[in-house]
C-alpha positions as MATLAB code, in Angstrom:
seq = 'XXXXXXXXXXXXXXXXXXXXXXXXXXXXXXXXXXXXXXXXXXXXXXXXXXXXXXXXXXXXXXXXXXXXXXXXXXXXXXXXXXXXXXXXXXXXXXXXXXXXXXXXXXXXXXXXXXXXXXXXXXXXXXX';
ca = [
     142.078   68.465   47.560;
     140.964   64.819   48.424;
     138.560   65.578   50.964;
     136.197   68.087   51.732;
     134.297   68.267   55.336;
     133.240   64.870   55.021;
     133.197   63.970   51.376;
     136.154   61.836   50.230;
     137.120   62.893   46.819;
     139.547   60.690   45.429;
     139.719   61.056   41.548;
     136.115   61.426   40.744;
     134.936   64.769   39.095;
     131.281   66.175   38.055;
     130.668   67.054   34.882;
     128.091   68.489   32.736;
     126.654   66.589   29.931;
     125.035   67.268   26.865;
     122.173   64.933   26.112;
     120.095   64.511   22.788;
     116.917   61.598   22.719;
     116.978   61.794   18.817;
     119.145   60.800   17.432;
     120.253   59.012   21.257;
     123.998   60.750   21.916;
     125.644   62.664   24.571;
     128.566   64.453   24.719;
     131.200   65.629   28.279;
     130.892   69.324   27.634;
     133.889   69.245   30.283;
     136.107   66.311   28.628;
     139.434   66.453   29.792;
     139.069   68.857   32.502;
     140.169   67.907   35.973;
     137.819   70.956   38.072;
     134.234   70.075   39.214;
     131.351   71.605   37.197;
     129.209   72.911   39.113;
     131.618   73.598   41.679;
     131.850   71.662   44.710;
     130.759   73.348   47.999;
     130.285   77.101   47.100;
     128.148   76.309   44.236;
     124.758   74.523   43.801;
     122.195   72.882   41.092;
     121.851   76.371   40.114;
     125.759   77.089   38.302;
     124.732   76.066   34.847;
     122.163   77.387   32.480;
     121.121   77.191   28.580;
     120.540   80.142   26.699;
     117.396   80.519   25.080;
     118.164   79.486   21.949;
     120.400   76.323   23.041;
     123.316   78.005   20.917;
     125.493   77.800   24.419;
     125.641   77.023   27.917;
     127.579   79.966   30.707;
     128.247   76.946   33.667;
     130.669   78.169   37.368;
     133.811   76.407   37.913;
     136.787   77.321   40.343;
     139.708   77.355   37.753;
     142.716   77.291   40.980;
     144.816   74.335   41.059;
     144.582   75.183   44.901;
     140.746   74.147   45.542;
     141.176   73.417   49.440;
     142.027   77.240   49.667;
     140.379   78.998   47.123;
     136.970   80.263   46.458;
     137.920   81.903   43.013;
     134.691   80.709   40.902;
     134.342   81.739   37.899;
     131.477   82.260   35.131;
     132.665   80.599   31.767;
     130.799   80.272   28.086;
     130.542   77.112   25.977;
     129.493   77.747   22.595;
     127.691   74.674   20.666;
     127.638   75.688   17.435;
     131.652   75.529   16.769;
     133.938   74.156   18.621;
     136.054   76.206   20.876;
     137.513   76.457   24.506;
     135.079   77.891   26.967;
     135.554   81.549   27.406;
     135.893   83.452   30.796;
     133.466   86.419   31.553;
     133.878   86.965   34.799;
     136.361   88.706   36.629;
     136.099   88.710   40.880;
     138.795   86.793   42.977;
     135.323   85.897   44.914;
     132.793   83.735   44.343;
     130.773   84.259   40.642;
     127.991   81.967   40.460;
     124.693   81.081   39.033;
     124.853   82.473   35.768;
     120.733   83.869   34.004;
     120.596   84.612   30.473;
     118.111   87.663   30.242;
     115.250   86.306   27.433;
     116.617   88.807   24.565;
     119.901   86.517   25.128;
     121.913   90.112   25.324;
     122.820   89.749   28.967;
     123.687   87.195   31.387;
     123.519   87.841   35.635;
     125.020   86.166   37.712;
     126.106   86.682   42.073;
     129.298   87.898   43.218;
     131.436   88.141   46.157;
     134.096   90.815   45.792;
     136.379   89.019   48.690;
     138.574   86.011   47.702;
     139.054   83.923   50.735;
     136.064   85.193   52.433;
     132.870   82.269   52.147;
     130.428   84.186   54.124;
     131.019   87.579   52.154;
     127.370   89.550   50.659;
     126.344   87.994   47.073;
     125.902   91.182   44.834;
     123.967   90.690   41.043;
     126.439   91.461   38.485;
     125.107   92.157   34.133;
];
């Protein structure tokens, strides 16, 4: 997809990125990945968040090659304490977005829509 409504895409991407003031470094947490994170258009500012103890990060990206026609977003977790491939947790063809870690870190929410395809379809809370 190279456009979207009226935002020209080209080759640009966003990314998250890791950022640490001492000692001054900062790390892609995406590098080499050719998806937006957050998502473009179905998700918001909201589609990435730090657990509690800054061990990890669970961030929404759509993980089709097909973005113009999909609305498969998923809910994925980055651990920073060894370095391995994000892991998928969710599981709807829908939308799965905005991912909360509950404070005791045992639980994350996020909202769902059951419906692939289907943008205006009811957000349910998912644990």
């Amino acid at each position: 997809m190279y456009r979207h409504r009226n935002d020209w895409r080209g080759y640009k991407r966003s990314h998250l990125f890791y950022s640490m003031w001492q000692p001054v470094s900062s790390k892609d947490l995406n590098e080499g990945n050719v998806v937006d994170v957050p998502p473009l258009a179905l998700g918001s500012a909201n589609d990435f968040n730090f657990s509690y103890d800054g061990s990890e990060i669970a961030y929404s990206q759509n993980p089709e090659f097909t973005k113009a026609t999909s609305t498969n977003i998923e809910i994925y977790l980055l651990s920073f304490t060894s370095p391995k491939t994000p892991k998928l947790i969710s599981t709807s063809k829908g939308v799965d977005c905005q991912p909360v870690y509950s404070s005791d870190m045992n639980w994350i929410a996020w909202t769902s829509m059951k419906r692939a395809g289907f943008e205006a379809d009811k957000r349910f809370d998912f644990v």
